[in-house]
C-alpha positions as CSV (number, residue, x, y, z in Angstrom):
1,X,0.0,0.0,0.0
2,X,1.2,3.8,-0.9
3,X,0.6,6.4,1.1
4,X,2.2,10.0,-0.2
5,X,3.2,11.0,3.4
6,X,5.4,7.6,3.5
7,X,7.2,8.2,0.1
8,X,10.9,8.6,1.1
9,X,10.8,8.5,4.7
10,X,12.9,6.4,6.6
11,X,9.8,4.4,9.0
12,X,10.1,3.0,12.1
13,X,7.0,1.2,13.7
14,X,6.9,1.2,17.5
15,X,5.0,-1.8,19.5
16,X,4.1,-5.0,17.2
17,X,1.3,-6.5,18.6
18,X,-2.0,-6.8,16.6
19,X,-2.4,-3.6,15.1
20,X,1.5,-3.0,14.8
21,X,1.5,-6.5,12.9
22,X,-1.4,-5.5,10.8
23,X,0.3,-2.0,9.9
24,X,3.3,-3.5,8.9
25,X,1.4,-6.2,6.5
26,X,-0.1,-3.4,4.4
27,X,3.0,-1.2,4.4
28,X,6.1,-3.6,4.4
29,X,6.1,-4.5,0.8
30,X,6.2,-0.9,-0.4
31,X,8.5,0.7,2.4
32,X,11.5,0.0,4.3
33,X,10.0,-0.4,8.3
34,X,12.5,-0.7,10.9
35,X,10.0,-2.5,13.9
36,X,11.3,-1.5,17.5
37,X,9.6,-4.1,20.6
38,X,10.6,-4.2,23.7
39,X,10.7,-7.9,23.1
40,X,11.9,-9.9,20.1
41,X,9.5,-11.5,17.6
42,X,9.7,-14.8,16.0
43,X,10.3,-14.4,12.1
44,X,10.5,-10.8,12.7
45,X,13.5,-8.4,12.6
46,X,12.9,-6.7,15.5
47,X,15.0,-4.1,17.0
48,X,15.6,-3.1,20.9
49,X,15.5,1.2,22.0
50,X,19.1,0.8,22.6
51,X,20.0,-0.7,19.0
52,X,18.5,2.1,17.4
53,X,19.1,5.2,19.5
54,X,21.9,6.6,17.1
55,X,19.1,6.5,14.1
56,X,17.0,9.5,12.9
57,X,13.5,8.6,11.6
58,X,11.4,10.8,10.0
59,X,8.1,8.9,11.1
60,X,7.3,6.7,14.1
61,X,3.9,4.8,13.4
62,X,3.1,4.2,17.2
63,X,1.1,1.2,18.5
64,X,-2.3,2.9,20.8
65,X,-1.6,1.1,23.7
66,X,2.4,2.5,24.0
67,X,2.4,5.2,25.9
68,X,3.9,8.6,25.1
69,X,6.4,7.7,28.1
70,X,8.3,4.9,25.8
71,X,12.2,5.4,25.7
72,X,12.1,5.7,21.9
73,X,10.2,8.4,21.8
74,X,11.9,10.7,24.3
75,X,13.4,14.3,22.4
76,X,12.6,12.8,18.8
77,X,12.1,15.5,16.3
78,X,9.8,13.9,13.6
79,X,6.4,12.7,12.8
80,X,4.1,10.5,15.4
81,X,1.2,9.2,13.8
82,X,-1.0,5.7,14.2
83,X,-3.1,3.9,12.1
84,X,-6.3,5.7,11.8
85,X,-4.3,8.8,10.5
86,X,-3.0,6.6,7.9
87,X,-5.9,5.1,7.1
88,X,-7.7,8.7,6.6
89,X,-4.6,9.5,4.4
90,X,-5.3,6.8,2.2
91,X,-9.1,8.2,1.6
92,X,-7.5,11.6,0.9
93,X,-5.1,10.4,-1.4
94,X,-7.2,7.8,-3.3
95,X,-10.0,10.8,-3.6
96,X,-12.4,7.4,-1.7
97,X,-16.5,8.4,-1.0
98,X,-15.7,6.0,2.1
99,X,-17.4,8.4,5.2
100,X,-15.7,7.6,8.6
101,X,-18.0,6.6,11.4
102,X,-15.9,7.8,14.6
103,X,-17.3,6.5,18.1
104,X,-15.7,6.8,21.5
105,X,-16.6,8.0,25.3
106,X,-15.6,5.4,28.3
107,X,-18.1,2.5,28.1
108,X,-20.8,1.4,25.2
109,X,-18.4,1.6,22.2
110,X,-18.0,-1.5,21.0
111,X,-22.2,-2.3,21.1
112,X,-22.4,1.4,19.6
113,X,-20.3,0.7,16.9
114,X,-21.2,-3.1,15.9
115,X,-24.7,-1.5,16.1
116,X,-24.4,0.9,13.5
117,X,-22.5,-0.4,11.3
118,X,-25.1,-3.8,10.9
119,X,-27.6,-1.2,10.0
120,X,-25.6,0.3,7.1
121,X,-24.7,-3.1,6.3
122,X,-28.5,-4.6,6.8
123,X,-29.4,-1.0,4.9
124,X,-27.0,-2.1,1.5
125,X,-24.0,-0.3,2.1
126,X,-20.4,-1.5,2.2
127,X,-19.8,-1.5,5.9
128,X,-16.9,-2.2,8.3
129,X,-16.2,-2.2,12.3
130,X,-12.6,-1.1,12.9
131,X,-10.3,0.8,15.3
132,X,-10.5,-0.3,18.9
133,X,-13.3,-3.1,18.0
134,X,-11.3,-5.1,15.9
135,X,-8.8,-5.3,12.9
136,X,-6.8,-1.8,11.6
137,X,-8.9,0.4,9.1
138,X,-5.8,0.5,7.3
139,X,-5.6,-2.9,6.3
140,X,-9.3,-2.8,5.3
141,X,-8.3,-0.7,2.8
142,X,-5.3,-2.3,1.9
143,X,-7.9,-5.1,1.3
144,X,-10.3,-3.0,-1.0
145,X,-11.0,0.3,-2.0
146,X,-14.8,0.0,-2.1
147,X,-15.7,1.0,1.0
148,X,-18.8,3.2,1.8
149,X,-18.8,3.1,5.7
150,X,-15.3,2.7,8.0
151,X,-17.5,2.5,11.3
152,X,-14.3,2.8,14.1
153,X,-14.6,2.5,17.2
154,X,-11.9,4.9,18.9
155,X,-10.4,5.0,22.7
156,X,-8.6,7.5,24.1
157,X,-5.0,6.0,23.4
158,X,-5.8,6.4,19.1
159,X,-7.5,9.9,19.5
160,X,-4.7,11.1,21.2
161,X,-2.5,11.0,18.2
162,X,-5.0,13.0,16.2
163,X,-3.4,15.7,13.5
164,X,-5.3,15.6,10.4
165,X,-7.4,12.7,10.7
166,X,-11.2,14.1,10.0
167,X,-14.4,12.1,10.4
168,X,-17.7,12.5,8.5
169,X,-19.6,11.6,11.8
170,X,-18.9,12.0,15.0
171,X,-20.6,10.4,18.7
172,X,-19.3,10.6,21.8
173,X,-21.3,8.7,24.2
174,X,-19.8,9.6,27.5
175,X,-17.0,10.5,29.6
176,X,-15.8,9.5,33.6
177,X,-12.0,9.0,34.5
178,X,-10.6,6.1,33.4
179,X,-6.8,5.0,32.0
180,X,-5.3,7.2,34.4
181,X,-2.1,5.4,34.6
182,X,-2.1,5.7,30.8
183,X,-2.6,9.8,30.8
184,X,-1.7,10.8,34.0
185,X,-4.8,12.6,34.4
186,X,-8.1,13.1,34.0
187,X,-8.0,16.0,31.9
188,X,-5.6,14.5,29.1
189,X,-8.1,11.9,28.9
190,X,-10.5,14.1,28.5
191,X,-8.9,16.3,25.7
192,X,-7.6,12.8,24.0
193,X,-11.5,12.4,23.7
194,X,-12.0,15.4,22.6
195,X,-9.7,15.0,19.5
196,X,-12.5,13.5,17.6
197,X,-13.8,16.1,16.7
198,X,-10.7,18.2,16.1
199,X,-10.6,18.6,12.5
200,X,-14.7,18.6,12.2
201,X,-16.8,21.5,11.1
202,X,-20.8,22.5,11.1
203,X,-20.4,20.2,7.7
204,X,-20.3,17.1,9.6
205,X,-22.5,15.2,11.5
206,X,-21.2,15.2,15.5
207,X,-23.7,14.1,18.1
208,X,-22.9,14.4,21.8
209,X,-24.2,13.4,24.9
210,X,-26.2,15.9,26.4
211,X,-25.6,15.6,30.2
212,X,-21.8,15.2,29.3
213,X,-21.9,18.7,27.6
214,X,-23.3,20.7,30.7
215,X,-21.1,18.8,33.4
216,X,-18.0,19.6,31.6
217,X,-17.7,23.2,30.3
218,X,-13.9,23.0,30.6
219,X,-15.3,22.1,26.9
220,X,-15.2,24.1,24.5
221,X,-18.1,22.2,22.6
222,X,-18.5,22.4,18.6
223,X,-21.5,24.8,18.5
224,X,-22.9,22.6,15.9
225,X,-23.4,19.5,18.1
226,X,-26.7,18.2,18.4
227,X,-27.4,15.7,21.4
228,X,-30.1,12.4,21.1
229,X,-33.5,12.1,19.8
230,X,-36.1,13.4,21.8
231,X,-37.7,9.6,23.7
232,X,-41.0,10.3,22.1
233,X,-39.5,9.3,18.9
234,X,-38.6,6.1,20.1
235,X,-41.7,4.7,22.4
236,X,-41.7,1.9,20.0
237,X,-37.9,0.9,20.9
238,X,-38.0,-2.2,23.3
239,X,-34.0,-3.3,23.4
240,X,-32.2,-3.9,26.4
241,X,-29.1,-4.3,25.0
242,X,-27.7,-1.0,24.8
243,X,-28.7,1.8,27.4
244,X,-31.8,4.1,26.4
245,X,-29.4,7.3,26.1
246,X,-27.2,5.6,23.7
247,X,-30.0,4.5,21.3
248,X,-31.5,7.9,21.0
249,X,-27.8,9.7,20.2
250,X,-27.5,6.6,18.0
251,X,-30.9,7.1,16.2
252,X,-29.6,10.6,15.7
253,X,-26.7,9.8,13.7
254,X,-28.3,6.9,11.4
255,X,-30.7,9.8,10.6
256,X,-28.4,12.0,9.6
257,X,-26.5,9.4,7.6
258,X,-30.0,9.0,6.0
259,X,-31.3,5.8,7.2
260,X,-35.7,5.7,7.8
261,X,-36.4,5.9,11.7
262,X,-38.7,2.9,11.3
263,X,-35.8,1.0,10.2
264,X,-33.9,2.1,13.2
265,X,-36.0,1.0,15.1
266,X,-36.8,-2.0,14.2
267,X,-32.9,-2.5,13.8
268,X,-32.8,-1.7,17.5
269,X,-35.1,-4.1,18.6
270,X,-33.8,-7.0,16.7
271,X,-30.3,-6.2,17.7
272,X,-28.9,-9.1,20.6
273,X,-26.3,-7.3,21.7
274,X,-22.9,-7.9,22.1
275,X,-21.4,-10.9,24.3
276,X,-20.8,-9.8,28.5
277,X,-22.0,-6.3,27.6
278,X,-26.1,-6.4,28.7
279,X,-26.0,-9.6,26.7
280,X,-29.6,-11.6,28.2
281,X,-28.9,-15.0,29.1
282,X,-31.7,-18.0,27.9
283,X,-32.5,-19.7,31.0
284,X,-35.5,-21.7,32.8
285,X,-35.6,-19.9,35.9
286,X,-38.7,-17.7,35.2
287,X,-36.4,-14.4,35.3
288,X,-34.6,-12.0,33.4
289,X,-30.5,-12.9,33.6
290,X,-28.4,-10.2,32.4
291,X,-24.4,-10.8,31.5
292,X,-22.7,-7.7,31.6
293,X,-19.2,-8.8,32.7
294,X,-17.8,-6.2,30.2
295,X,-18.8,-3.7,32.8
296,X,-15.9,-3.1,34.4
297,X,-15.9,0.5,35.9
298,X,-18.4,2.1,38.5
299,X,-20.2,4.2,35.7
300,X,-20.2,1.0,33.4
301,X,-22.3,-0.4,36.3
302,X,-24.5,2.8,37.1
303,X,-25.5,2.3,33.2
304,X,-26.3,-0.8,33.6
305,X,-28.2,0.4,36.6
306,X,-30.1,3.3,35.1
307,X,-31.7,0.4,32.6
308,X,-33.1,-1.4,35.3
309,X,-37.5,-1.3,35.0
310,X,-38.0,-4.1,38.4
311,X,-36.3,-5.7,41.7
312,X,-33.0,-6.4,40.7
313,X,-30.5,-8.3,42.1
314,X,-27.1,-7.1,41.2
315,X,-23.6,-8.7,41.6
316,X,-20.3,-6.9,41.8
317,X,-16.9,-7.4,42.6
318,X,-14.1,-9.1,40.8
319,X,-10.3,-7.6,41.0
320,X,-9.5,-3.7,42.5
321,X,-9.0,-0.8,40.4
322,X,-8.3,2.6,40.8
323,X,-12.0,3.6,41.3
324,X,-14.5,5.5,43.7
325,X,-16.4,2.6,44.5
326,X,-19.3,4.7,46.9
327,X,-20.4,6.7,43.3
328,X,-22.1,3.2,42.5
329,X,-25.5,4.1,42.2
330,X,-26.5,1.1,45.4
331,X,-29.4,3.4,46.4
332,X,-31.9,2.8,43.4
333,X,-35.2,1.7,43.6
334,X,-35.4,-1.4,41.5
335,X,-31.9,-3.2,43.5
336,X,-33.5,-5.7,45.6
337,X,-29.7,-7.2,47.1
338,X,-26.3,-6.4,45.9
339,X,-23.9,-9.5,46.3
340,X,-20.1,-8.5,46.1
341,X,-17.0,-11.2,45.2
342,X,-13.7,-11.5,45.6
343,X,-10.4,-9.0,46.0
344,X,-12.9,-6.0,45.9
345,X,-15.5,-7.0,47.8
346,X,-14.6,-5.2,51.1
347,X,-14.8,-1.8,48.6
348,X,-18.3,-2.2,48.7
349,X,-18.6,-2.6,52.7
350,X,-20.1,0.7,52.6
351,X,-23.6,-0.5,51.6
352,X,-26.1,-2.1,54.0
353,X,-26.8,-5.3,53.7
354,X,-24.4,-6.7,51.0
355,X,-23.7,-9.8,51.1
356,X,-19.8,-10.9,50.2
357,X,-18.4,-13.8,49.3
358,X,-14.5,-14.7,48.2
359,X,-15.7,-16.9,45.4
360,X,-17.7,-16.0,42.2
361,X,-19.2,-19.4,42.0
362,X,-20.6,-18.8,45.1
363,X,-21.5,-15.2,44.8
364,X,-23.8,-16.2,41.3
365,X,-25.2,-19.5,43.2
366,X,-26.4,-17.1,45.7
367,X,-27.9,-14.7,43.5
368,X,-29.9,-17.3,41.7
369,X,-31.5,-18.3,45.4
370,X,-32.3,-14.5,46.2
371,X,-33.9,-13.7,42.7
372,X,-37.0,-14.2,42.4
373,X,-39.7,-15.3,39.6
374,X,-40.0,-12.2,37.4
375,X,-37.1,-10.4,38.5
376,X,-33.6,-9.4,37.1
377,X,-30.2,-10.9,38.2
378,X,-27.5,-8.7,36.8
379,X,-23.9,-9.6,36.5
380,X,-22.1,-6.0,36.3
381,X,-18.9,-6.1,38.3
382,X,-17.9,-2.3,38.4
383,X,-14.5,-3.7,38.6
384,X,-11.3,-5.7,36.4
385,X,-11.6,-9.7,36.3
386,X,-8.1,-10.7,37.1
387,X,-8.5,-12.2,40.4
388,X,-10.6,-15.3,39.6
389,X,-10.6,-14.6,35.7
390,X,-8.2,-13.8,32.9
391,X,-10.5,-11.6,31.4
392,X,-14.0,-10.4,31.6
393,X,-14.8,-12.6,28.6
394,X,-14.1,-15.6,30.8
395,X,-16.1,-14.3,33.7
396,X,-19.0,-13.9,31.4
397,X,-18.5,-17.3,30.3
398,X,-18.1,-19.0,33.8
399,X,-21.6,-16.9,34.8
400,X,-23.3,-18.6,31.7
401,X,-22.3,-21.7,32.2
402,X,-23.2,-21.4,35.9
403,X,-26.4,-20.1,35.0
404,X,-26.8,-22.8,32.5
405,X,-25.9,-25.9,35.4
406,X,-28.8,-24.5,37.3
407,X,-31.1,-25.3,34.3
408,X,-30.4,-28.9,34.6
């Protein structure tokens, strides 16, 4: 793959994991790419920081999840870009109709953008997830040309990077501090966000979240934002697989990107959802199970939370973070018992009558004895996985099959 800004330039690629591996598979035929890992690669010539030190490169293609604080980069006078710059380059320089679909804020992305892009997809157009969900947008393009949607969901670590990369539409669903260790602060975070819509103007499309807006007038706001549908629009809209504020900013953009609000709608309430993130969970137990291991902060939960339409019983707990644990929103009406697990359990002492437990098995066994025919039982952790679990994914998995055992 060619891309103008490359021409000439002596490259070097920092971090090869999957998207450093999938930058260098569109770009290694055409350019000379010196990779620099901390650790060597099989097959790969890799370099160490201390091998090439003495070497000025004109561009370093950074990995998103290096931070700025790498050796390598330390008093390096050239270009820093990433992959979604490139990939915009490549629709510049190609003169491409392909429209970017840019998504971030702290928690709902992925459903947000696997959402929208089914329904350009389902709708006729040439459709693809990228970014933070998946594979590079550049090597979807590397792949073919004939794109009409890059739909890419964006965290703070890509946006960060941002110079000239420019989306056609814009949503930011939300904002609460999160990958502090990552940005030192709450305000680069912030700002990182905010790079989405750097480069747009009042010809875009950039919907954001209203309540967002008003708590954080650091902001200065793109005065031609517009926030979510107004809820009468969408009476008809039954999912519970993405939070009510998200569907209506969602509904929102799909207008604007001309789709029919009935077919949004019915979109929305055919949509499953996405694995561990409000994902319901068959069962025989005469109530609603909800798998929502992907929620892994407090506000993750408090989403979950504000979704809730009955007695609820809730589980939380899992491995410590850096968190406020007492913003959980314990007090509303529909939680019936809140059952905490494992290394973070004691963070949620402060709320009367939780019930802890040091093992998840016996935390969800629990659950399923307090919940009660027509209720909810919601898995949504507020916190990491990695005391009991590798992952969230595998947390998810264990509560389903747990779930599933009390079937039988």
């Amino acid at each position: 793959m060619k891309i103008k800004s490359l021409n000439n330039k002596k490259i070097a690629l920092l971090g090869f994991g999957v998207t450093g591996r999938e930058v260098y598979k569109c770009l290694d035929v055409e350019y000379d790419i010196t990779i620099i890992n901390d650790n060597p690669v099989d097959d790969f010539d890799t370099k160490t920081v201390e091998q090439v030190a003495d070497i000025k490169f004109d561009i370093i293609i950074k990995s998103p999840g290096v931070p700025y604080s790498h050796p390598f980069l330390q008093g390096r006078d050239c270009v820093i870009t990433n992959d979604i710059e490139l990939a915009y380059e490549v629709i510049v320089d190609n003169m491409l109709d392909t429209k970017i679909i840019a998504i971030t804020g702290t928690n709902g992305k992925t459903t947000t953008t696997q959402f929208i892009s089914d329904v350009l997809a389902s709708a006729g157009f040439k459709s693809y997830t990228c970014g933070n969900i998946g594979q590079s947008p550049l090597l979807i393009l590397n792949q073919t040309l004939n794109v009409d949607y890059l739909v890419m969901e964006l965290s703070s670590y890509q946006l960060k990077q941002v110079n000239k990369f420019h989306p056609n539409f814009g949503l930011f669903l939300n904002v609460s501090p999160d990958h502090i260790d990552y940005h030192g602060d709450f305000a680069d975070y912030l700002n990182s966000k905010c790079n989405l819509f750097k480069n747009m103007t009042s010809n875009d499309c950039l919907v954001l979240d209203e309540t967002m807006v008003a708590e954080h007038n650091e902001v200065k706001w793109p005065s031609f934002a517009i926030g979510g549908a107004d809820e009468s629009l969408l009476a008809e809209v039954t999912t519970v697989s993405m939070p009510k504020q998200n569907y209506r900013l969602i509904f929102n953009l799909l207008l604007k990107a001309g789709i029919a609000s009935e077919f949004i709608i019915n979109s929305l309430n055919n949509f499953a959802g996405l694995e561990h993130r409000l994902e319901l969970v068959e069962n025989d137990l005469g109530f609603r199970v909800i798998n929502d291991s992907k929620a892994t902060n407090v506000n993750a939960t408090n989403v979950a939370i504000s979704n809730l339409n009955g007695p609820t019983t809730l589980i939380v707990g899992g491995s410590i973070k850096v968190e406020d644990y007492t913003l959980l929103n314990y007090q509303d009406s529909n939680l019936k018992n809140i059952i905490a697990y494992g290394a973070a359990k004691d963070k949620f002492s402060f709320i009367p009558n939780v019930q802890m437990f040091d093992d998840f098995e016996q935390a969800v066994l629990f659950a399923v004895g307090k919940t009660s025919s027509g209720e909810t039982l919601l898995l949504s952790p507020a916190c990491a996985s990695f005391d009991q679990h590798p992952n969230y994914g595998e947390r998810g998995k264990q509560f389903k099959q747990i779930i599933k055992g009390t079937n039988e």
